[in-house]
C-alpha positions in Angstrom: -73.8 86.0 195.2 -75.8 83.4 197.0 -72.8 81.5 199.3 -75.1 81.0 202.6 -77.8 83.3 202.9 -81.0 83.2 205.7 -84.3 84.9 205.7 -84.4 86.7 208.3 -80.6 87.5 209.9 -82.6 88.5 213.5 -83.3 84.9 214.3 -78.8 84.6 214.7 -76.6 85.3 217.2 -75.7 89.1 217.4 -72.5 90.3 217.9 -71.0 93.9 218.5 -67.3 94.9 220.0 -67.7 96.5 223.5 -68.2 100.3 223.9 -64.3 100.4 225.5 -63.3 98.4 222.9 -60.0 100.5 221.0 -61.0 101.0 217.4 -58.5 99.9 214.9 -57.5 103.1 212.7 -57.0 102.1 208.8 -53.5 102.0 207.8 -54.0 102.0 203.9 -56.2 100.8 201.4 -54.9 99.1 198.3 -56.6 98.1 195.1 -56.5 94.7 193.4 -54.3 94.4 189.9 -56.6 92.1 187.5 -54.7 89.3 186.0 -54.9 85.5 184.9 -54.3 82.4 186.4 -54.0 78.7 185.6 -55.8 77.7 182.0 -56.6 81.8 182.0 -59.2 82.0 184.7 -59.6 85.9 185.2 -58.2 87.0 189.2 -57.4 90.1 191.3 -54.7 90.2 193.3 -55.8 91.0 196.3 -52.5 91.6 198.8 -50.6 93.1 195.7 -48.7 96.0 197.0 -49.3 95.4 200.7 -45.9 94.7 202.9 -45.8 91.2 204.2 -45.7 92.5 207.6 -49.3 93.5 207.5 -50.2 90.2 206.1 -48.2 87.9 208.1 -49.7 85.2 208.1 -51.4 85.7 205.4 -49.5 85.6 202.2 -51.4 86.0 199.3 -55.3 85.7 198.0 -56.8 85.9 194.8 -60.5 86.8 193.5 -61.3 84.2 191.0 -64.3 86.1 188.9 -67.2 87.0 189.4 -67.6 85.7 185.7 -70.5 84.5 183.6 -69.1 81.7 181.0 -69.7 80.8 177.9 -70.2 77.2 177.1 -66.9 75.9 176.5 -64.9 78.8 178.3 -64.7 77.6 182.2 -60.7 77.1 183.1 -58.7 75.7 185.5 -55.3 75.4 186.8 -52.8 72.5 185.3 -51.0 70.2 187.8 -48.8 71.7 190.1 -47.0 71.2 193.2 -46.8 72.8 196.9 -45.3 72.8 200.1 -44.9 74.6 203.2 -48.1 76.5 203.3 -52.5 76.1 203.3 -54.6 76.7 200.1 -57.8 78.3 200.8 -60.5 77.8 198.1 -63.9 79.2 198.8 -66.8 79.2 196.1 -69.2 81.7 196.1 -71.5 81.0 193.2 -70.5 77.8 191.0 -68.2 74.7 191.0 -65.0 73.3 191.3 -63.3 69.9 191.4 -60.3 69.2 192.9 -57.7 66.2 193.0 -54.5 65.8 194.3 -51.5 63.2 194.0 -52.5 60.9 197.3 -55.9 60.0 196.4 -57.6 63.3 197.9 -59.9 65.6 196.3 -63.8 66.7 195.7 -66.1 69.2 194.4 -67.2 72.2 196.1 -69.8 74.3 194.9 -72.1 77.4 196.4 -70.6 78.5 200.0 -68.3 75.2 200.1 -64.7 76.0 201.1 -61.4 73.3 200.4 -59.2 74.0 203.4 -55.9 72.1 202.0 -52.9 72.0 204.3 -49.7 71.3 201.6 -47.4 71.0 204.2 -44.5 68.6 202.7 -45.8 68.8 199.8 -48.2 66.9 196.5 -49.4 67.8 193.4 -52.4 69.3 192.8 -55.4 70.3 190.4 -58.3 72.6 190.2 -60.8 72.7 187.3 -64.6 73.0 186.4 -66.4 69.5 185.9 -67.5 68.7 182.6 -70.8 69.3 182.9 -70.0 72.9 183.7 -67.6 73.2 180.8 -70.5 72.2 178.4 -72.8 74.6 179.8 -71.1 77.3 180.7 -72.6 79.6 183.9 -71.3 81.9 186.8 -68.1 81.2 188.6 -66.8 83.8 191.8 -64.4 82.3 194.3 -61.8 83.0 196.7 -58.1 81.2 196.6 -56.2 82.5 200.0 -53.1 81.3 200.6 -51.8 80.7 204.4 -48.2 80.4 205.4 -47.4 77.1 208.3 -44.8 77.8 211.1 -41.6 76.3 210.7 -42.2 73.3 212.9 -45.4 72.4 210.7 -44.1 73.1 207.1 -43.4 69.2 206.5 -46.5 67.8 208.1 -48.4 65.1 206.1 -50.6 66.9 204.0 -54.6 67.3 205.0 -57.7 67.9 203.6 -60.7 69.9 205.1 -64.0 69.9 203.2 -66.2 72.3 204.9 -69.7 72.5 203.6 -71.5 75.7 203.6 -74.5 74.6 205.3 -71.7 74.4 208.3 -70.2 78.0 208.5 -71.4 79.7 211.7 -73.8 82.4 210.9 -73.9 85.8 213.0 -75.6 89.2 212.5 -75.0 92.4 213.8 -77.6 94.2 216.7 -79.7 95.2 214.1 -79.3 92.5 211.9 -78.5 94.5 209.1 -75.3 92.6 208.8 -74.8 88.4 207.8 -71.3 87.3 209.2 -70.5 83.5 207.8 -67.5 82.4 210.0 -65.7 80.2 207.8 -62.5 79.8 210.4 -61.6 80.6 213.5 -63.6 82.4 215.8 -66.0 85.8 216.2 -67.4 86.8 219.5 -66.9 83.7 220.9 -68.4 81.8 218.3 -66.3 79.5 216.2 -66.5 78.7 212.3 -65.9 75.0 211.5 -62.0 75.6 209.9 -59.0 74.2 211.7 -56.5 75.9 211.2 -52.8 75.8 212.3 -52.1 78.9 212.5 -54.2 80.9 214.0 -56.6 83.0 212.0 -60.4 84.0 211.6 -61.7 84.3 207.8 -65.5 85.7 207.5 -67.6 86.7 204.6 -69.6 89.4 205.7 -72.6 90.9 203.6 -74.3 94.4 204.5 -77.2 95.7 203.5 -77.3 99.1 202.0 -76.2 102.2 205.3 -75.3 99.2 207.4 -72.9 98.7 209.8 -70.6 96.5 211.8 -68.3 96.9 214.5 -66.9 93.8 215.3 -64.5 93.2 218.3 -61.3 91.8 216.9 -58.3 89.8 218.8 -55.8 92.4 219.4 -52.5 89.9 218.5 -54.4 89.4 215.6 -53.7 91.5 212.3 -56.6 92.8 210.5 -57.4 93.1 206.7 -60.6 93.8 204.7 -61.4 92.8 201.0 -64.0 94.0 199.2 -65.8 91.0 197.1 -68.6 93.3 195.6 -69.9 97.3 196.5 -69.6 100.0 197.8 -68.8 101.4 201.4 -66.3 103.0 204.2 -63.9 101.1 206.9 -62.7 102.8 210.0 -64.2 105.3 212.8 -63.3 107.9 210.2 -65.5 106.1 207.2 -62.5 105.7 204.7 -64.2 105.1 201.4 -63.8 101.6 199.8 -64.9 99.2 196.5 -64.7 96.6 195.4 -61.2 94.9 194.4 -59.8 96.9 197.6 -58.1 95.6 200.7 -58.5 97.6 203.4 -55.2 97.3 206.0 -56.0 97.6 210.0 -53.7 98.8 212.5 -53.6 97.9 216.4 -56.8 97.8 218.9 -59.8 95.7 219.8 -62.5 96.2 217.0 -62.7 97.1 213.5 -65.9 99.1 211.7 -67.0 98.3 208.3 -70.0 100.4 206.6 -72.2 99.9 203.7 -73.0 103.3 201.1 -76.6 103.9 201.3 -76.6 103.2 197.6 -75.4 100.4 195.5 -75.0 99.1 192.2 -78.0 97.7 190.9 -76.0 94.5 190.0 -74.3 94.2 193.6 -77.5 95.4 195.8 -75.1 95.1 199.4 -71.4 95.3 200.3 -69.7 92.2 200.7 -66.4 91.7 202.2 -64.1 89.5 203.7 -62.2 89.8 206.8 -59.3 88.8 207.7 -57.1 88.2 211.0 -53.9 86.2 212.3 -51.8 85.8 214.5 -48.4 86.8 212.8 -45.6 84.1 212.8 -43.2 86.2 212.5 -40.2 83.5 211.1 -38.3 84.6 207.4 -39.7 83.4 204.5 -38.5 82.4 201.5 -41.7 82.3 198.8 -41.2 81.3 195.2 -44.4 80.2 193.1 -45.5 77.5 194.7 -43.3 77.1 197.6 -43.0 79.0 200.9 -40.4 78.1 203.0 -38.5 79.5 205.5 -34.6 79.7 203.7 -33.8 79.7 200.4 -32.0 76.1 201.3 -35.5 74.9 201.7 -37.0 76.4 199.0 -33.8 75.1 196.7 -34.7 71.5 198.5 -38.4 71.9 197.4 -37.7 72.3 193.9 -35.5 69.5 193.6 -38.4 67.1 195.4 -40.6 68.2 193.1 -38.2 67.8 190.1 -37.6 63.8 191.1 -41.1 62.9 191.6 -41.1 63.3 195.6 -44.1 65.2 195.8 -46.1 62.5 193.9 -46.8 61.8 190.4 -50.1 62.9 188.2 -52.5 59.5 188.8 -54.2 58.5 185.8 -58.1 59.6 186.5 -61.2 59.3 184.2 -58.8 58.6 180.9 -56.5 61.7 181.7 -52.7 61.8 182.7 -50.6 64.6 182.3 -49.5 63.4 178.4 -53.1 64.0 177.7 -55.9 61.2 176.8 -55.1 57.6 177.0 -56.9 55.7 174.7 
């Protein structure tokens, strides 16, 4: 699980929630349903299970792998549309191209994150480049999906390509922790996301018996995923695995702990956390709309059904009937 990794964590910035800081008690821990997605791309569902109230703005996020391919076996996702809502796609270890209806797109590979902001809406594609289709290899990745406020659901749509070699990078006092701010900000520091709503998203690995206690905005909610490992979330060390989200209730900081022993395939915990500041507006989510009335979400479909959100451009020989000679 590469992502973006240093060689010695004490050379960062250190970061550590105050001594009066309240600590936020663990409200539940859920774990992950496996499933498919796209072509037949194995995910857990991370949020499954988890009121939308705890979430909010948050609405859904799925664990693409960890999976080693065979050649010939990498998937994708055919074209679809959205609107009214942010796709978050971070790789961990491997690659993934991307293209949408206007023109935008790219690859992102090891610690790269495509920040896409739907808003009124395109068509879209995901898939693994030829080259790893051929040879087949490791693929582990994050998809979160984030909801827009009413008055930014029809924006034009936006791309952000954020390189891993730009993610903040943090440790804990006694650096047994690396924190990669991907968006928003820790402590202070700020990862290299912009994000309309706001949010903070950080990857954090810990070593085996370490831990964090990281002060946490209090409007914010707080959630914690667990990408790999073993450990314990909360003052009172609730256990946790991986495939688990961890939900956070009310205060100032939240702890995360690593067991003292892990597998021998995942040697640390690594986790992803989660905050927001709830919009608190109805919703009205159906595949790959969210919307705020069902009036919307009926308007959406129909967009999409005449060809408003764009139509499938005709890239490298392909179109969606298939090759063109």
């Amino acid at each position: 699980m590469p992502a973006v990794t240093v060689e010695n964590p004490l050379t960062l910035p250190r970061v550590a929630a105050s001594a009066d800081a309240v600590a936020r008690p663990v409200l539940g821990i859920t774990t992950a349903p496996s499933g498919f997605e796209g072509e037949g791309f194995p995910v857990r569902r991370a949020f499954a299970g988890i009121h939308y109230r705890h979430l909010d703005p948050f609405i859904m996020m799925d664990q693409m792998g960890e999976v080693e391919y065979a050649p010939g076996e990498p998937k994708g996702t055919p074209w679809h549309p959205h609107r009214g809502f942010e796709t978050v796609t971070y790789i961990i270890d491997g690659i993934f191209d991307h293209q949408d209806s206007q023109g935008g797109g790219g690859t992102i590979t090891n610690g790269d994150t495509q920040w896409m902001t739907a808003g009124s809406g395109l068509l879209h594609i995901e898939a693994p480049p030829e080259s790893l289709v051929m040879s087949g290899g490791l693929f582990h990745g994050l998809q979160l999906w984030v909801n827009l406020p009413a008055k930014d659901k029809m924006m034009a749509p936006r791309y952000q390509d954020i390189r891993g070699g730009s993610v903040q990078l943090l440790t804990s006092p006694d650096g047994g922790a690396l924190l990669r701010v991907i968006a928003g900000e820790l402590d202070g520091h700020a990862g290299p996301g912009i994000t309309h709503t706001p949010i903070t998203m950080v990857h954090a690995t810990l070593a085996p018996g370490a831990e964090i206690t990281l002060p946490w905005r209090e409007d914010f909610n707080g959630l914690a995923y667990v990408l790999a490992g073993r450990g314990a979330v909360g003052a009172d060390r609730r256990p946790i695995r991986m495939g688990q989200t961890a939900v956070f209730g009310a205060g100032g900081s939240l702890t995360v702990r690593a067991d003292e022993k892990q597998d021998s395939n995942t040697p640390d915990l690594e986790v992803v956390l989660l905050g927001g500041q709830p919009i608190r507006e109805p919703m009205a989510h159906y595949g790959p709309f969210v919307m705020n009335t069902q009036d919307e979400l009926m308007q959406a479909f129909e967009d999409f059904q005449k060809g408003r959100l764009g139509t499938v451009p005709a890239v490298h020989g392909m179109t969606e009937a298939g090759p063109q000679d």
